[in-house]
C-alpha positions, -999 to +999 in steps of 0.1 A: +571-271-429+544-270-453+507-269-439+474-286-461+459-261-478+419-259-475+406-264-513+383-267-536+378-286-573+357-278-598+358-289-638+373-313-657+408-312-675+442-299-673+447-286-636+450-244-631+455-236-594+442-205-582+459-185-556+442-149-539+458-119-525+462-110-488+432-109-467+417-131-492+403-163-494+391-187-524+362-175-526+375-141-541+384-159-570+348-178-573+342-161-606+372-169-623+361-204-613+333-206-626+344-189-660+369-220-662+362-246-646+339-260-681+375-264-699+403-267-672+399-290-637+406-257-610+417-261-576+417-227-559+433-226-527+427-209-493+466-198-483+474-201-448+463-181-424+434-175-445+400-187-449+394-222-442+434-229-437+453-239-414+470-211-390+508-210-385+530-186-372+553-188-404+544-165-433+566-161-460+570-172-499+594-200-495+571-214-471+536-202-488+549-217-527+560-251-505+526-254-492+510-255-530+535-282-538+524-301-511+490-298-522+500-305-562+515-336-546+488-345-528+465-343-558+489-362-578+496-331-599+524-335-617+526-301-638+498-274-636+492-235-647+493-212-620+473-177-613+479-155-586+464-122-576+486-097-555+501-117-529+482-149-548+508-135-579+537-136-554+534-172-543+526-186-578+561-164-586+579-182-559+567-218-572+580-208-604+613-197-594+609-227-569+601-257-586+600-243-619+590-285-636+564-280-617+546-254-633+532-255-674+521-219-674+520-188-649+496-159-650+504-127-623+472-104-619+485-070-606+517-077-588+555-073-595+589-096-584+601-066-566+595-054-529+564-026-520+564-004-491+536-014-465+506-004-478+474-021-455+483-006-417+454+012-419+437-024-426+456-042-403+449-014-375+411-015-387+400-052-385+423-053-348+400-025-336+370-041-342+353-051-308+339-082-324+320-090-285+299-054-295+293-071-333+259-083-332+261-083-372+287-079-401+267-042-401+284-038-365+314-047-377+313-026-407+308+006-387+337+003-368+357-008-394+347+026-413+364+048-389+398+033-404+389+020-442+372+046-464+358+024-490+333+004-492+335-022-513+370-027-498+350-031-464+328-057-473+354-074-489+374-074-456+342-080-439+346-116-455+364-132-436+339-128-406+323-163-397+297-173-371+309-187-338+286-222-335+263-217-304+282-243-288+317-226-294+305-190-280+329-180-251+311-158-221+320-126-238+289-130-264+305-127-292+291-142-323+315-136-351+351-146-351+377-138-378+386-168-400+416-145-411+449-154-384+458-116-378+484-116-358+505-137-377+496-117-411+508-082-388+539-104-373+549-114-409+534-083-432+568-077-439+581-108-453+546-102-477+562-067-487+594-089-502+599-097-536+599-135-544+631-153-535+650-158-569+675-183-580+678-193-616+648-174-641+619-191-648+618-199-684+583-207-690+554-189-706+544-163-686+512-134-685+514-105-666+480-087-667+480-050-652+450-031-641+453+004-662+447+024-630+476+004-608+506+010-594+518-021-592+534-031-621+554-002-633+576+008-662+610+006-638+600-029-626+604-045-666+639-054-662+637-076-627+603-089-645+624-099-678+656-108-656+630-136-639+609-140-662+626-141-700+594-152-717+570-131-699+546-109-716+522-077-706+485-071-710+471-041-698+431-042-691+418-004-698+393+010-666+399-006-638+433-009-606+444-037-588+409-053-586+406-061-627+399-097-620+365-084-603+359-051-617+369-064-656+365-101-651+351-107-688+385-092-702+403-106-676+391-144-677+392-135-718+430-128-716+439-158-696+416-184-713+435-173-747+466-176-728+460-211-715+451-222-747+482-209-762+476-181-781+490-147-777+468-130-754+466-097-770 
């Protein structure tokens, strides 16, 4: 059963529906957003059990690609142009594959149709360990988290999806900061994340694949299950930066997919 997605609209035009990666929310794609929101109307979506969405118990791409239908037919959206990032990629995959008359134009930031070995326990072991009721500040929070994620940038990132507990809502255990993020329903279903996209008949629509240099995610030995789903699919490769280019290269990035909305080749 699908579940109605938290959202937000911005621009006017032909509708692109934005769609972020595990442990995400819409905000992650705010600059994309706002880099095209002056020529396309953007909707970019908190998935469930993230951000602003509604929690379920259910987590996989069937389920997650039938929840932006719903909210396509809620909109009265017809036909749109779909990016994902990561796990974003994966959904915006599965609609294709889906309800391929449903979707003008794909774009996949950093992610291939094909399964990945877990990759975020430490993550997921992290943000469980944090004793938000000892978090009197994200800088709290951010300390313990550091005992299990090295970086960062990845920290504050994570650090996100932290929101203030209304004075009203505060339980006896003085905590102030609650996660916004459902995480035992992202740990019970990490590995239905981990699977490729369900596939059916190929999606024979234009498609962009843009690929951080420094990532593993799309590699050489995944072309052929790309091409198999994916017939009209090309490959852009965005020099300096991994599986964040959409932050870390966002001119290039918002460069090749405005050229590839448009319709022209984006190299």
């Amino acid at each position: 059963m699908s579940v109605k997605l938290n959202h937000r609209i911005t621009g006017e035009g032909s509708p692109v529906i934005l769609l972020h990666g595990v442990f995400g929310s819409l905000e992650n794609l705010g600059g994309i957003a706002r880099k095209l929101h002056g020529e396309w109307q953007v909707h970019a979506l908190d998935q469930r059990n993230h951000g602003s969405s509604p929690h379920t118990d259910t987590m996989d791409y069937p389920s997650m690609a039938a929840d932006v239908v719903a909210y396509m037919d809620e909109q009265g959206i017809d036909k749109a142009c779909l990016l994902g990032h990561s796990m974003g990629g994966k959904v915006a995959m599965q609609v294709a594959l889906q309800a391929p008359e449903r979707v003008e134009k794909l774009i996949v930031a950093d992610i291939s149709p094909v399964s990945y070995k877990a990759g975020h326990d430490a993550i997921l072991d992290g943000l469980k360990q944090i004793d938000l009721s000892n978090a009197r500040s994200r800088r709290d929070a951010d300390v313990q988290l550091a005992q299990f994620v090295e970086m960062a940038a990845t920290r504050q990132f994570l650090l996100m999806n932290l929101e203030r507990i209304p004075k009203e809502e505060q339980a006896s255990d003085g905590a102030v900061y609650r996660w916004r993020l459902n995480l035992r329903a992202i740990e019970a279903c990490y590995a239905n994340l981990a699977k490729a996209p369900e596939s059916g008949a190929p999606y024979n629509g234009p498609v962009l694949f843009l690929k951080g240099a420094d990532s593993a995610y799309i590699q050489e030995k995944h072309r052929d299950e790309i091409y198999r789903l994916f017939p009209h699919a090309q490959l852009s490769v965005i020099e300096g930066t991994g599986h964040w280019l959409h932050v870390e290269k966002m001119d290039a990035f918002v460069a090749l997919c405005r050229r590839f909305l448009e319709g022209r080749d984006a190299d």
